[in-house]
C-alpha positions in Angstrom: 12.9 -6.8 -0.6 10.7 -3.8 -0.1 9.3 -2.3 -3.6 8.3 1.4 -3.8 5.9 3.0 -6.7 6.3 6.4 -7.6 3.0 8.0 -8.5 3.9 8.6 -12.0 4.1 4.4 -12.7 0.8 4.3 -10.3 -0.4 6.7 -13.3 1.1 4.5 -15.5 -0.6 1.2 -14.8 -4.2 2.8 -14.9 -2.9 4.6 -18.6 -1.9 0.9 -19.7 -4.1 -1.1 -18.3 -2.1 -3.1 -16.2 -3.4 -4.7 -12.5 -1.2 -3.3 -9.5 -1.5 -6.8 -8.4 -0.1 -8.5 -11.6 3.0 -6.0 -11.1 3.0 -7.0 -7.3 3.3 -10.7 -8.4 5.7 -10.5 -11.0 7.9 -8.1 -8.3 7.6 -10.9 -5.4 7.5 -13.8 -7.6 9.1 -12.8 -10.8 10.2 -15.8 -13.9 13.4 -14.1 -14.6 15.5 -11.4 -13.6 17.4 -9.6 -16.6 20.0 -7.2 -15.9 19.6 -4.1 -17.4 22.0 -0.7 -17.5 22.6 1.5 -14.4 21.6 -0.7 -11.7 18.6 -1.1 -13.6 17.1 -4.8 -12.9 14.0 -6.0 -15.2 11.6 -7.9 -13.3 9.5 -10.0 -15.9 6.7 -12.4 -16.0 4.7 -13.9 -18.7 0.8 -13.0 -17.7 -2.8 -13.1 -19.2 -4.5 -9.8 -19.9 -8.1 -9.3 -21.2 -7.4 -13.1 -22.4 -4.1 -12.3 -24.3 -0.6 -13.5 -23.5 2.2 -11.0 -22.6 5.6 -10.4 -20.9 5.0 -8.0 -18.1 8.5 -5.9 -18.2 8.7 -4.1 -14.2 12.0 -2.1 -14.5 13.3 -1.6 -10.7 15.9 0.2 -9.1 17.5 -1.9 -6.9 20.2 1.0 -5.7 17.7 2.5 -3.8 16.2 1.3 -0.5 13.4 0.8 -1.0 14.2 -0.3 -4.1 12.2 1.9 -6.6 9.9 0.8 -9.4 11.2 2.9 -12.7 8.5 2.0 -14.8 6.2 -1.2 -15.9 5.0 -2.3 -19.6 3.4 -5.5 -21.2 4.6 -6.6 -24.4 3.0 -9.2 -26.8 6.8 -9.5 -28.3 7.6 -12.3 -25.5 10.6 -14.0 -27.8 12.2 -10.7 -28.0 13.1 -10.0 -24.3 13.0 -13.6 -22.6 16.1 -14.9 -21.8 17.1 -18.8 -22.4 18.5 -20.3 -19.6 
């Protein structure tokens, strides 16, 4: 699947702190897939930042082709959003 990023999450990432490549990774090779409203799928990965754990959170809009990248965050509240199998 082709990803697109709209140049306000490309302002986004620098803003948070977050490597394009981390994003890229979690996009291509992502832990879990959550479901999310409006044909909204969350793409999320748990990563090291700076040396501290977090869930990377990519929100993507699978309706579109290329599917479009909504917006990214990293959490330190992993337990909250990760999904038991």
């Amino acid at each position: 699947m082709k990803f697109q990023f709209s140049k306000h999450v490309l302002q986004e990432l620098e803003k948070r702190k977050i490597p394009q490549r981390l994003v890229e990774q979690a996009l291509y090779n992502p832990e879990q897939k959550v479901q999310e409203v409006n044909g909204i799928t969350c793409y999320q990965s748990r990563v090291e930042i700076n040396g501290k754990a977090y869930l990377l959170r990519v929100m993507v809009n699978e309706t579109m082709d290329p599917a479009i990248v909504v917006t990214v965050y990293r959490t330190s509240k992993v337990s909250k959003y990760w999904r038991k199998p």
